[in-house]
MARBA-3410 file (N, C-alpha, C, O; in Angstrom, 1 decimal):
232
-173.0,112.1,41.9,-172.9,111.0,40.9,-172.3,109.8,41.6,-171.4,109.9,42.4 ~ -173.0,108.4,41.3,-172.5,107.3,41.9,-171.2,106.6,40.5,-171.4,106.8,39.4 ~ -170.4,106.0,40.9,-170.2,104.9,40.1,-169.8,103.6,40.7,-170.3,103.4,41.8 ~ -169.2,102.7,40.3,-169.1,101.3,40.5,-168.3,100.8,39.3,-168.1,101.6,38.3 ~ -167.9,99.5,39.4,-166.8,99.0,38.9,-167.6,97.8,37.7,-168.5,97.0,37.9
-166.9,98.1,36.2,-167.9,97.2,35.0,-166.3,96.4,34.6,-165.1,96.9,34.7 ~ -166.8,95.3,34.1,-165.9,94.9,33.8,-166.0,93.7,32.3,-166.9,92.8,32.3 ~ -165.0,93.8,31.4,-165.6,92.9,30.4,-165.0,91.9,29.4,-164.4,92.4,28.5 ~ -165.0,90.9,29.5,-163.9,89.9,28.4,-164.2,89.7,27.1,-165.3,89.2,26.8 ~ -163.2,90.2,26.1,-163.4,90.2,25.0,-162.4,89.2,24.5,-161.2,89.4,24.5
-163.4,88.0,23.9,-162.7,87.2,23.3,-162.6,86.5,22.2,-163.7,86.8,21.6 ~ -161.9,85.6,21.2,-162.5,84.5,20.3,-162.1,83.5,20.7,-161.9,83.3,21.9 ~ -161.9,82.5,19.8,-162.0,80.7,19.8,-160.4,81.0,20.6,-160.6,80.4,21.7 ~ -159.5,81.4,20.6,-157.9,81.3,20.9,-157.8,82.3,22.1,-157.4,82.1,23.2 ~ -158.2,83.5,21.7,-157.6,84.6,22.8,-158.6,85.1,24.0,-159.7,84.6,23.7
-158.6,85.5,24.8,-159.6,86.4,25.7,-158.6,87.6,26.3,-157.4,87.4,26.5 ~ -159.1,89.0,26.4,-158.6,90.1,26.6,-159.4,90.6,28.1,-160.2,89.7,28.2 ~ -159.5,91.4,29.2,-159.9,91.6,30.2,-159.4,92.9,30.0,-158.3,93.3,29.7 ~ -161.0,93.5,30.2,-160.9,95.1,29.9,-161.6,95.5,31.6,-162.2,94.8,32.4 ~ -161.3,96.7,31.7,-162.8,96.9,33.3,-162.0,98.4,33.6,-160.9,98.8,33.2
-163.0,99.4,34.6,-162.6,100.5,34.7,-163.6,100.7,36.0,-164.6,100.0,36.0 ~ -163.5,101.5,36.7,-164.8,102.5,38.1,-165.6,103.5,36.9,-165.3,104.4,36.2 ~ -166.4,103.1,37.1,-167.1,104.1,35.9,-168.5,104.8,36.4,-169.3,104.3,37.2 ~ -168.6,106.1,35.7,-169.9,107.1,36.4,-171.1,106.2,36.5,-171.0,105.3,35.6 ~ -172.0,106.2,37.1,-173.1,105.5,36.5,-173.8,106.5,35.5,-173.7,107.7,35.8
-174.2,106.4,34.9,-175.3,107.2,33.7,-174.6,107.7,32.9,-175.2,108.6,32.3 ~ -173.0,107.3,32.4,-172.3,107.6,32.1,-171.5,106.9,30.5,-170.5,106.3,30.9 ~ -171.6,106.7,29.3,-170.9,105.8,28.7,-169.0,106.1,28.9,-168.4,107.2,28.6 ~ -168.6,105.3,29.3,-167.0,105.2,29.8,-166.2,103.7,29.2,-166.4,102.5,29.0 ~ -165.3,104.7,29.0,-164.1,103.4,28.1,-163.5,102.3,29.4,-163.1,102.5,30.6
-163.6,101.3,28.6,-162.9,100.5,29.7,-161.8,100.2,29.0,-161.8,99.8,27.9 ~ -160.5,100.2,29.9,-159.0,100.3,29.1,-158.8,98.3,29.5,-159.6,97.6,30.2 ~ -157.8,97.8,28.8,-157.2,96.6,29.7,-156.5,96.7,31.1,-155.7,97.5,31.6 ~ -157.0,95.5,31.4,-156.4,95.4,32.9,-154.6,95.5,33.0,-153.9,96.0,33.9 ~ -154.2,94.9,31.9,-152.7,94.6,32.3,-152.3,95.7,31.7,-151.3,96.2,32.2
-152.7,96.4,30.5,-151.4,97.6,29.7,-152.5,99.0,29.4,-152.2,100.0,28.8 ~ -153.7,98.7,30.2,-153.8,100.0,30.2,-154.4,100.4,28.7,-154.8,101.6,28.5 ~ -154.5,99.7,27.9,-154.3,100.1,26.6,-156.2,100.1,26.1,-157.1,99.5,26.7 ~ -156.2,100.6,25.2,-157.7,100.5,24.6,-158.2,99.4,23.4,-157.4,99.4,22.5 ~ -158.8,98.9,23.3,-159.5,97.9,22.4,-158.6,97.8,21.4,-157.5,97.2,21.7
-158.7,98.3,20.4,-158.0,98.8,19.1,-156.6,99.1,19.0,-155.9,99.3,17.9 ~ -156.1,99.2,20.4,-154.2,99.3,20.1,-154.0,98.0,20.5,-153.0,97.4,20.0 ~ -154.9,97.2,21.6,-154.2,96.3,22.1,-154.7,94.7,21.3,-154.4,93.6,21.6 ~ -155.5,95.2,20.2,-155.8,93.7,19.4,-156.3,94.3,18.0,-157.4,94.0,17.5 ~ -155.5,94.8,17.6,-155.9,95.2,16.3,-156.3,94.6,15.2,-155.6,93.6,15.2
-157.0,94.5,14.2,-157.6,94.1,13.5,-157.7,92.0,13.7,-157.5,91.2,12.8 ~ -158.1,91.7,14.9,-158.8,90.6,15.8,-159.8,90.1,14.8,-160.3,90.9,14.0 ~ -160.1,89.2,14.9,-161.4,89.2,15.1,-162.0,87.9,16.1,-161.8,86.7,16.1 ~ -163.2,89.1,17.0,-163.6,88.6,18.3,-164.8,88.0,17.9,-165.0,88.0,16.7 ~ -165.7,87.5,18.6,-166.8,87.0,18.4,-167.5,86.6,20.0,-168.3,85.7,20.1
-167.1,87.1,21.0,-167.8,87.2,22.3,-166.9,88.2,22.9,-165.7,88.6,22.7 ~ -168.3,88.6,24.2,-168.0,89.8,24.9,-168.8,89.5,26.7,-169.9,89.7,26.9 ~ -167.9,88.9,27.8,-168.9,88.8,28.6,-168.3,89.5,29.8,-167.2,89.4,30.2 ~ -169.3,90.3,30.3,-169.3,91.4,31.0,-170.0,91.4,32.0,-171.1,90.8,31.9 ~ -169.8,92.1,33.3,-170.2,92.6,34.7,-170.5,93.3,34.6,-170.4,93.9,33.5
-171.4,94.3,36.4,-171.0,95.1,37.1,-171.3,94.6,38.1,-171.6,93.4,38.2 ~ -171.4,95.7,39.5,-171.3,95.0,40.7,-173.2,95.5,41.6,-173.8,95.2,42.7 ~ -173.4,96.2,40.6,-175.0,95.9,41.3,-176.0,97.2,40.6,-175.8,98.3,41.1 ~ -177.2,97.1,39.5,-178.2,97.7,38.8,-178.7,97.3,37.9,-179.6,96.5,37.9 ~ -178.0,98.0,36.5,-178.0,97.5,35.9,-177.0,98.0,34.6,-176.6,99.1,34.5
-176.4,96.9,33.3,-175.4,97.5,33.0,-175.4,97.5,31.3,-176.6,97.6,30.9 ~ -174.7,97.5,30.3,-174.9,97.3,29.1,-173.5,97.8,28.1,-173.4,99.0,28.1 ~ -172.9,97.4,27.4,-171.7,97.5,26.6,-171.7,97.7,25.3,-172.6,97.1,24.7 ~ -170.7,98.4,24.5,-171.0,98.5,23.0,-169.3,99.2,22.8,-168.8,100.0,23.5 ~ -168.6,98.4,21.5,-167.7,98.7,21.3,-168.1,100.1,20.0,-169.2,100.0,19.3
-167.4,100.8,19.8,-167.3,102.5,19.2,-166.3,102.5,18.6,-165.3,102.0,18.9 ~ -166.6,103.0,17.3,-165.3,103.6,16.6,-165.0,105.1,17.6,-165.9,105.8,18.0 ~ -163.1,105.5,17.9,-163.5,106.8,18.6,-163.5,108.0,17.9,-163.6,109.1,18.5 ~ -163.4,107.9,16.4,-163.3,108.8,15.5,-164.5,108.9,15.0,-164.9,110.1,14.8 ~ -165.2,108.0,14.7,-166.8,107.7,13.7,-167.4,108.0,14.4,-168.3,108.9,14.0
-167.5,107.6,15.8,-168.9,107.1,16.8,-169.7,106.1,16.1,-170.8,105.8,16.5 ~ -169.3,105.6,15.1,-170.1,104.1,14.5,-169.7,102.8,15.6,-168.5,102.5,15.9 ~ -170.9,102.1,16.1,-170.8,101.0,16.9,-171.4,100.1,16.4,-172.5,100.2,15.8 ~ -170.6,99.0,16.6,-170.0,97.6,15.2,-170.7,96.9,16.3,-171.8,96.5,15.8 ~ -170.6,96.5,17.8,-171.3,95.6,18.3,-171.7,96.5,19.7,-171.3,97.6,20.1
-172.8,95.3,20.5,-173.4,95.8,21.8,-173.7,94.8,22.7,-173.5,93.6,22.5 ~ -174.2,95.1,23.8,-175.1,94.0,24.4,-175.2,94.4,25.8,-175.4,95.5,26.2 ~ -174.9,93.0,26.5,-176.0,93.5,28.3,-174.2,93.4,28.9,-173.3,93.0,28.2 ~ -174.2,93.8,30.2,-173.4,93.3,31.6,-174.6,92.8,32.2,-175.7,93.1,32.0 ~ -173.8,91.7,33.1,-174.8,90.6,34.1,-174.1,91.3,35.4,-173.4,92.3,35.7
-174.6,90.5,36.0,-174.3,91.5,37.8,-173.2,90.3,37.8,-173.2,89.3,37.2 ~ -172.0,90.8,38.8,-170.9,90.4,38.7,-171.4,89.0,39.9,-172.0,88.9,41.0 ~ -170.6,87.8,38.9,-170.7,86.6,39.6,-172.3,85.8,39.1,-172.9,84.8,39.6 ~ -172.6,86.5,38.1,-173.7,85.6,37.7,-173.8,86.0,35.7,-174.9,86.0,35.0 ~ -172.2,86.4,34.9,-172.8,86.3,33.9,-172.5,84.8,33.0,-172.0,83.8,33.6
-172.8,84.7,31.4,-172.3,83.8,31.0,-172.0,83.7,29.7,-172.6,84.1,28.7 ~ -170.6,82.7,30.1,-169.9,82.6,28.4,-170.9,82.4,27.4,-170.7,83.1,26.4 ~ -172.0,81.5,27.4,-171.9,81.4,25.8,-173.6,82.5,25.3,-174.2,82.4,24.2 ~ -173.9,83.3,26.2,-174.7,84.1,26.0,-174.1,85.2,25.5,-174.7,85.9,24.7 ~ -172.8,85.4,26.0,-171.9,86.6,25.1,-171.7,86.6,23.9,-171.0,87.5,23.5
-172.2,85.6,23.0,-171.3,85.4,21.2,-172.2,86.3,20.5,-173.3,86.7,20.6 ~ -171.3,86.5,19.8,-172.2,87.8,18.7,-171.7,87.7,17.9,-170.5,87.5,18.2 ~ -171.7,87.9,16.2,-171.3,87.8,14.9,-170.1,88.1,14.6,-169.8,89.3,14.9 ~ -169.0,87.3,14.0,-167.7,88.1,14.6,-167.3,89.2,13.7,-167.7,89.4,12.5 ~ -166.4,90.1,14.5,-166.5,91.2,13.8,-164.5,91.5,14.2,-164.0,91.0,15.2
-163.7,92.4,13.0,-163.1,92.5,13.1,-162.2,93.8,13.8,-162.2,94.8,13.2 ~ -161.7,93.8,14.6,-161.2,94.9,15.9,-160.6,95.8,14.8,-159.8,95.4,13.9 ~ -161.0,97.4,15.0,-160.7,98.1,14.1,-159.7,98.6,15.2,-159.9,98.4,16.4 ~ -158.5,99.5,14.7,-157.2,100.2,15.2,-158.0,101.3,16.4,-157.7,101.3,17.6 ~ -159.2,102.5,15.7,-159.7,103.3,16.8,-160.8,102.7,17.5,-161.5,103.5,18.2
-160.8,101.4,17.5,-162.2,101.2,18.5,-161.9,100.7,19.9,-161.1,99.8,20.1 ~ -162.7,101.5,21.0,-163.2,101.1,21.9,-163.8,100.6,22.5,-165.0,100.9,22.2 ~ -163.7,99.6,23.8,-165.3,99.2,24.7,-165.5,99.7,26.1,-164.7,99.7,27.1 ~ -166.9,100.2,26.0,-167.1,101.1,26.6,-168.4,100.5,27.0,-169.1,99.9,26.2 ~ -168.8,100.7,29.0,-169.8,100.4,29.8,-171.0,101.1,30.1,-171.0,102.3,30.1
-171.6,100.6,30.3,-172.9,101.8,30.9,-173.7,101.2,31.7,-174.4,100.2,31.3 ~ -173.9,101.8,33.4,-174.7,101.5,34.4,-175.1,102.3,34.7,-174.7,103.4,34.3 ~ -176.3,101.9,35.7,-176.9,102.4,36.1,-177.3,101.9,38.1,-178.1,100.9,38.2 ~ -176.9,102.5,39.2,-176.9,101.4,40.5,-178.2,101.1,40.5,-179.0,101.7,39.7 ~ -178.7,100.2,41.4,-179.9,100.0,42.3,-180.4,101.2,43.0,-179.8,101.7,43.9
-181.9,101.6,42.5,-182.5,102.6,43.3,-182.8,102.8,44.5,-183.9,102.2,44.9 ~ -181.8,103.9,45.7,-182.0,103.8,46.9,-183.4,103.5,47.8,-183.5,103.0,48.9 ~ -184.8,104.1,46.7,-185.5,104.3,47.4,-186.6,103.2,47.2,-186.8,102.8,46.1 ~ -187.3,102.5,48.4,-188.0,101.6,48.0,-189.1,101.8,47.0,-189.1,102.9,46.3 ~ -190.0,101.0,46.7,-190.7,100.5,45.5,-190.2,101.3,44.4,-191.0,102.0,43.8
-189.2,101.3,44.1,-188.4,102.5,42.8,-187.5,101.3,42.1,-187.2,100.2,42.6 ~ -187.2,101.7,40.9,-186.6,101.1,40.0,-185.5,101.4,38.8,-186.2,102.0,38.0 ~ -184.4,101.3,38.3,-184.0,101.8,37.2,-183.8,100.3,36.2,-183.5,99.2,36.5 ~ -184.3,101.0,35.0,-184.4,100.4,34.0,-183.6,100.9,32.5,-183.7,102.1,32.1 ~ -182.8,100.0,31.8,-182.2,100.1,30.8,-182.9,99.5,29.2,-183.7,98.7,29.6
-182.9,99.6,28.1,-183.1,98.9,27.1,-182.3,99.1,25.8,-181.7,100.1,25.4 ~ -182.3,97.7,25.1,-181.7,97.8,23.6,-183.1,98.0,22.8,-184.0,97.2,23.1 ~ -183.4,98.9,21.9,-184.4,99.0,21.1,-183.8,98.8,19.7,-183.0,99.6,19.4 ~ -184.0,98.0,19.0,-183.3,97.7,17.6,-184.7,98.5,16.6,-185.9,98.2,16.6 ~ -184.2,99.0,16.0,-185.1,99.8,15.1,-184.6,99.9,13.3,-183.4,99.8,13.1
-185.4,100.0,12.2,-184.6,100.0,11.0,-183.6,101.2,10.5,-183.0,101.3,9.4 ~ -183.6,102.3,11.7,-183.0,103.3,12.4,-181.3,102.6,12.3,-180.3,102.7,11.6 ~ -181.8,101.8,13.4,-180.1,101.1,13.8,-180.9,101.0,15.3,-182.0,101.3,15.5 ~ -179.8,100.5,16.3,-180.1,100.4,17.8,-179.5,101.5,18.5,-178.3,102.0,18.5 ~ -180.9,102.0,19.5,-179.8,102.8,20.8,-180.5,102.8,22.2,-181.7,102.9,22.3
-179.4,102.5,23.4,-179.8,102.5,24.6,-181.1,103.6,25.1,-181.3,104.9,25.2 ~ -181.8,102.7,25.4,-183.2,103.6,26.3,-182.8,103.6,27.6,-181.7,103.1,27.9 ~ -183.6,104.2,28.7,-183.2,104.5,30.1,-184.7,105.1,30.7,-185.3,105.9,30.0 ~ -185.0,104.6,31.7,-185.8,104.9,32.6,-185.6,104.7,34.1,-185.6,103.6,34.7 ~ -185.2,106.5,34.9,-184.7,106.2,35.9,-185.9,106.3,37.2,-187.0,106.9,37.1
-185.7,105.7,38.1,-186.9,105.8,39.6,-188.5,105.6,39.0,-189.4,106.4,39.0 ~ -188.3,104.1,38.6,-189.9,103.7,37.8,-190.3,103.4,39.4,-189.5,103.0,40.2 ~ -191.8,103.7,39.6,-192.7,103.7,40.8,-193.3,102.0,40.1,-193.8,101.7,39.0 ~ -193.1,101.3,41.3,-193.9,100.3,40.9,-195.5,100.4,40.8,-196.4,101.0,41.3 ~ -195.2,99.3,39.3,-196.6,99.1,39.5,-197.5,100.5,38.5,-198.8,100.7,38.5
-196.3,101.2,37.6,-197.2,102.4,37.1,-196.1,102.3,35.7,-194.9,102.0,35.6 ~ -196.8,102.5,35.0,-196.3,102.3,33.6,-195.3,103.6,33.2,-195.7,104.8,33.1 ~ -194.2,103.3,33.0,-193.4,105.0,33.0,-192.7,104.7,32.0,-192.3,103.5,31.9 ~ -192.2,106.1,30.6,-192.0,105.8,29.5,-190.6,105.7,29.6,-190.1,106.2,30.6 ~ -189.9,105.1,28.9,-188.1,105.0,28.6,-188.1,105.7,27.4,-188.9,105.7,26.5
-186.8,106.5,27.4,-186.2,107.5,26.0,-184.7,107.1,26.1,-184.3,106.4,27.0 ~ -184.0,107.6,25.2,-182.9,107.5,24.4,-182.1,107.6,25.6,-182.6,108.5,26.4 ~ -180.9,106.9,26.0,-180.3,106.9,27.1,-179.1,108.4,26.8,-178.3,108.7,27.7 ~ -179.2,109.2,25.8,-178.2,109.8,25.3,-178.6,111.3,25.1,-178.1,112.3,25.5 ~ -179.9,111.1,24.1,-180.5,112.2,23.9,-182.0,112.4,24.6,-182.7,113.4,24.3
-182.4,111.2,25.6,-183.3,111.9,26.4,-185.1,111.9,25.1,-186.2,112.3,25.4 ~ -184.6,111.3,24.0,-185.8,111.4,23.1,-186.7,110.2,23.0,-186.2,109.1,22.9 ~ -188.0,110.3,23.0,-188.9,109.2,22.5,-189.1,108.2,21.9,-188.0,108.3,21.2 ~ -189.6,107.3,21.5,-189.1,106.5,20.4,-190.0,107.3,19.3,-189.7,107.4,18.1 ~ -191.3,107.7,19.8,-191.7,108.5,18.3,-191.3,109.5,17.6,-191.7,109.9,16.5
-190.1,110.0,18.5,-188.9,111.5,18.0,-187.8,110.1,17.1,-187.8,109.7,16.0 ~ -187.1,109.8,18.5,-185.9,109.1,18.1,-186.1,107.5,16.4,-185.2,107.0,15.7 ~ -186.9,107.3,16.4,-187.1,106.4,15.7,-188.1,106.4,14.5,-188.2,105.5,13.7 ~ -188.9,107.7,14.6,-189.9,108.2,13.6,-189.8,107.7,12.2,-188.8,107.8,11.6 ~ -190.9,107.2,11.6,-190.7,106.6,10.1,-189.7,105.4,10.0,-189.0,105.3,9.0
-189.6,104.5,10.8,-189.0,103.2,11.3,-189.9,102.2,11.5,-191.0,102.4,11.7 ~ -189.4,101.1,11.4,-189.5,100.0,12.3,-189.0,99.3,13.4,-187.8,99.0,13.2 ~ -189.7,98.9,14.8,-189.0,98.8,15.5,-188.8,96.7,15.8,-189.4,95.8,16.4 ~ -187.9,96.8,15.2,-187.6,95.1,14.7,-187.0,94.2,15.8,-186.7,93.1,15.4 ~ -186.6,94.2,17.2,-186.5,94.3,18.3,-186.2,94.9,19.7,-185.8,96.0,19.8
-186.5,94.3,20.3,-186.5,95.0,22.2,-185.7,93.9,23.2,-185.8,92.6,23.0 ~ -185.0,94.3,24.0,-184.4,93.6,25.2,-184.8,95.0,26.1,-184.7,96.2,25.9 ~ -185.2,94.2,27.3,-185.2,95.1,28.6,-183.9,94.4,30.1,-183.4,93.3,30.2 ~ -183.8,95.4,30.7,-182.9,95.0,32.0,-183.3,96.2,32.8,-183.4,97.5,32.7 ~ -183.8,94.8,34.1,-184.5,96.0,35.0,-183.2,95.4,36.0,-182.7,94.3,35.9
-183.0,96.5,37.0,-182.3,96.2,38.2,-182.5,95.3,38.7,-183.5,94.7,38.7 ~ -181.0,94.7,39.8,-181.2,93.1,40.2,-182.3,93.4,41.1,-182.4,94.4,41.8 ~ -183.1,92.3,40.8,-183.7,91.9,41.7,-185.2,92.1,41.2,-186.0,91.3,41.7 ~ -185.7,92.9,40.5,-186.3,93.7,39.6,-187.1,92.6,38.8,-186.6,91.6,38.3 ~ -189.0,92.9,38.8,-189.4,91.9,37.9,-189.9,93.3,36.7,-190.1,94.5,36.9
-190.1,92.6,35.4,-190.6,93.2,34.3,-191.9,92.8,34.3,-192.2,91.6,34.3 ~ -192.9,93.8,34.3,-194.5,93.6,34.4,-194.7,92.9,32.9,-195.0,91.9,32.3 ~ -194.4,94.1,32.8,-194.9,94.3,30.7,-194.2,95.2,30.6,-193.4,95.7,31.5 ~ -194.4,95.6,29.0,-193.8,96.4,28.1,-194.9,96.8,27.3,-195.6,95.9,26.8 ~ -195.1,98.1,27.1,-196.2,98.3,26.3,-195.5,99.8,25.3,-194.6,100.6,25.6
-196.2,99.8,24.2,-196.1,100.7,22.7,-197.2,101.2,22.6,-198.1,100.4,22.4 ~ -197.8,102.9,22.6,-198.6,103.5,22.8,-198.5,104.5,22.0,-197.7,105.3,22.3 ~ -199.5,104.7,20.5,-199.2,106.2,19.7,-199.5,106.8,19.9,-199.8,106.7,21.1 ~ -199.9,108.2,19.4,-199.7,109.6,19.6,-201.6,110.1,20.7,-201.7,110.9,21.6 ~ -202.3,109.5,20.2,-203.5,109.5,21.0,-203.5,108.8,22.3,-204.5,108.6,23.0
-202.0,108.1,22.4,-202.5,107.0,23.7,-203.3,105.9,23.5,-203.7,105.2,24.5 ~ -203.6,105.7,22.3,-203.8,104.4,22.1,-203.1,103.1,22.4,-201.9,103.2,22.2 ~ -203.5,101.7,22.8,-201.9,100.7,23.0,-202.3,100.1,21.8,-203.4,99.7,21.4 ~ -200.4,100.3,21.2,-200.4,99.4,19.8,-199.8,98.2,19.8,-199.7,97.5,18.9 ~ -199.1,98.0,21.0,-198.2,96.3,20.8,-198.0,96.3,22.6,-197.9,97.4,23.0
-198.0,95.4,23.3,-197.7,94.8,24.4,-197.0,93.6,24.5,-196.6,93.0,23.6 ~ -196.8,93.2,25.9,-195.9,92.0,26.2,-196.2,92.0,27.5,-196.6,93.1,28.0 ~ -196.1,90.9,28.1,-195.2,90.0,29.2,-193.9,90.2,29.6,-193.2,90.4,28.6 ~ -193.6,90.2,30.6,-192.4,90.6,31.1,-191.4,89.2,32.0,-191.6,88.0,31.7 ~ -190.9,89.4,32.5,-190.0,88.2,33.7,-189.4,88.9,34.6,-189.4,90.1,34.8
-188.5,87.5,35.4,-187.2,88.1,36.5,-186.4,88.2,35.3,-186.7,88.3,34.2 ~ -185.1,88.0,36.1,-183.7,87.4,35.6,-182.7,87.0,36.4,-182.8,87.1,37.6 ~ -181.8,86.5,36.1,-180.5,86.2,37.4,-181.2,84.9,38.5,-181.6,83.9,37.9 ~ -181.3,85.0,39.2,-181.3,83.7,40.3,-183.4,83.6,40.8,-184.1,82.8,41.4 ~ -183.5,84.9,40.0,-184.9,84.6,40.7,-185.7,83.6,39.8,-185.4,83.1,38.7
-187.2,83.3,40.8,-187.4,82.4,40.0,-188.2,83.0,39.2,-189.0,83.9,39.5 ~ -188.1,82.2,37.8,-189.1,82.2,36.5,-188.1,82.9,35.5,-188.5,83.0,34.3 ~ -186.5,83.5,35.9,-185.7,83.9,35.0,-185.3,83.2,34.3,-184.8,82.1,34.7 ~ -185.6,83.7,32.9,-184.6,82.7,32.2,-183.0,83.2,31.4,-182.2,82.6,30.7 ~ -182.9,84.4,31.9,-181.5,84.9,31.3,-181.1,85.9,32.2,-181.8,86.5,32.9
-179.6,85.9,32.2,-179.1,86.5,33.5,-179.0,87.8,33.2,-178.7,88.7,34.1 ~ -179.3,88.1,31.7,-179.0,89.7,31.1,-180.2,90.5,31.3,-180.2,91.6,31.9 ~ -181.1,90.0,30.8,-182.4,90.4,30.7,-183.6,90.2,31.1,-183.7,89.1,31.7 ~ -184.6,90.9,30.9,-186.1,90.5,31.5,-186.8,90.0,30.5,-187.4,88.9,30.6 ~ -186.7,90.5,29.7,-188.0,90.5,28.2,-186.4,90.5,27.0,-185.2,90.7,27.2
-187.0,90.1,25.8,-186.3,90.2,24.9,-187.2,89.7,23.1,-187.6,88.6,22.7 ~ -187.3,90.3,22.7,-188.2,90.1,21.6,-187.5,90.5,20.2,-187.0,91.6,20.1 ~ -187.4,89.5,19.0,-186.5,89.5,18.1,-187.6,89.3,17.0,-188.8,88.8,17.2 ~ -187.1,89.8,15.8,-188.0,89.1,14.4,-189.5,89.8,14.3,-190.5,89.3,13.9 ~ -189.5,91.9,15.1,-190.6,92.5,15.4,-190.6,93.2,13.9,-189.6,93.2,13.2
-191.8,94.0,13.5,-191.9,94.6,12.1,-193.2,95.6,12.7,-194.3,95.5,12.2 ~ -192.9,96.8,14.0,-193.8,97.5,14.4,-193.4,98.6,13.7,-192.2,99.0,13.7 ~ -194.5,99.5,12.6,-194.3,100.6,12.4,-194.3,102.0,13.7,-195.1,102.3,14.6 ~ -193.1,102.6,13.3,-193.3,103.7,14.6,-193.3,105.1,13.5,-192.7,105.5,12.5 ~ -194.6,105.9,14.5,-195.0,107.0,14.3,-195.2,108.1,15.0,-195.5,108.0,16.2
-195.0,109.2,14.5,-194.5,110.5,15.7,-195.6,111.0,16.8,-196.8,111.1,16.6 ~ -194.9,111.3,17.9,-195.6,111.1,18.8,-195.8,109.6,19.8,-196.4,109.7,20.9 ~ -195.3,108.1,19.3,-195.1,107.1,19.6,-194.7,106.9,21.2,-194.0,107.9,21.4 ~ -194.7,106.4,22.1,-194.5,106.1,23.5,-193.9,104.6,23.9,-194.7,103.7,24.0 ~ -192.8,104.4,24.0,-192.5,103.2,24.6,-192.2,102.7,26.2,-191.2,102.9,26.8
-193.4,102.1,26.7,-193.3,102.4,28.2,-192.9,100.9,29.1,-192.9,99.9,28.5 ~ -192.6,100.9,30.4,-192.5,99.6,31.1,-193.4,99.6,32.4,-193.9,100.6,32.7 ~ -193.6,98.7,33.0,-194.4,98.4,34.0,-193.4,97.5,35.0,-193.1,96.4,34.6 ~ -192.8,97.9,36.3,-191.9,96.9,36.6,-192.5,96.7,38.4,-193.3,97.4,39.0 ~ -191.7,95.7,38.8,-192.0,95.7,40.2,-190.5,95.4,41.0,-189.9,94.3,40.8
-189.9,96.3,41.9,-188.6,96.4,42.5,-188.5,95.5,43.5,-189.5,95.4,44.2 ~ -187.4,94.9,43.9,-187.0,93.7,44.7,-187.5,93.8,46.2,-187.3,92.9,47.0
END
């Protein structure tokens, strides 16, 4: 198992907090504060935050604060590669710091082997949202992403839904071909365009490659959500 170091500021209009931890890769892990050690919820209790901007130091990364009793998660989003994220892409609806909640990271490194790739996503569904994962994509060949947790399809994991947005994050360096949605016969039912991100050119966000909001795809079992990528 590899890990690496995520790190993430949680702030509003007055305060900023600095959370960060060495964490597994493939791994969701609490990030405590830097100065007391302490966890989300003891150290700003009922807050309310309204941005979150976060690192790691090289793949790809993604964050979401947890209740640790519920496992209900109030908010989420991307890590940027360290030294290229940004304040005002972090704001998100403010929400108020509950006593058991935590924030907690998830990476994934850069794939040792050439033309290889790892790939992360947010799939927002009328489900609710949960991290997808596709590890060692072969460039250039369309390979499916499932539930970063349970390893399931989107026609298992999201069955009898709608899938009402997508963000992808492919490793630095990493272009996104497409994205394509394929049902149970292998039919294609929805595609896209893809991008860089970060410093390359034609990126337009340091978080992500693709990002698509305001979607109303019916998903049905047997369903396939796949990527096409090309590695740095």
């Amino acid at each position: 198992m590899t890990t690496q170091k995520a790190g993430i500021t949680v702030a509003n209009n007055q305060i900023a907090k600095d959370f960060e931890a060495t964490i597994t890769d493939g791994v969701w892990s609490n990030l405590p504060d830097t100065l007391s050690g302490s966890n989300l919820g003891i150290l700003i209790p009922n807050a309310m935050v309204n941005r979150a901007v976060g690192t790691y130091q090289a793949g790809v990364g993604a964050w979401r604060i947890i209740n640790a009793q519920t496992l209900a998660v109030s908010r989420r989003g991307w890590l940027g590669l360290r030294g290229y994220s940004c304040y005002k892409s972090g704001a998100f609806g403010a929400h108020r710091v509950g006593p058991n909640e935590i924030i907690q990271g998830y990476t994934r490194p850069v794939d040792a082997t050439s033309a290889k790739a790892n790939v992360i996503a947010w799939v927002h569904t009328t489900k609710g949202t949960e991290l997808y994962e596709t590890t060692a994509v072969d460039d250039n060949t369309a390979t499916e992403i499932k539930t970063a947790l349970q390893d399931q399809t989107i026609g298992d994991a999201a069955f009898n839904s709608n899938m009402t947005g997508l963000s992808v994050q492919v490793e630095d360096g990493g272009q996104l071909t497409s994205v394509l949605l394929y049902d149970s016969a292998g039919g294609l039912v929805w595609q896209s365009k893809g991008n860089h991100r970060g410093t390359n050119n034609g990126g337009t966000s340091a978080y992500y490659n693709f990002m698509a909001e305001g979607l109303a795809i019916p998903i049905g079992k047997g369903f396939s959500l796949k990527v096409v990528t090309v590695s740095a």
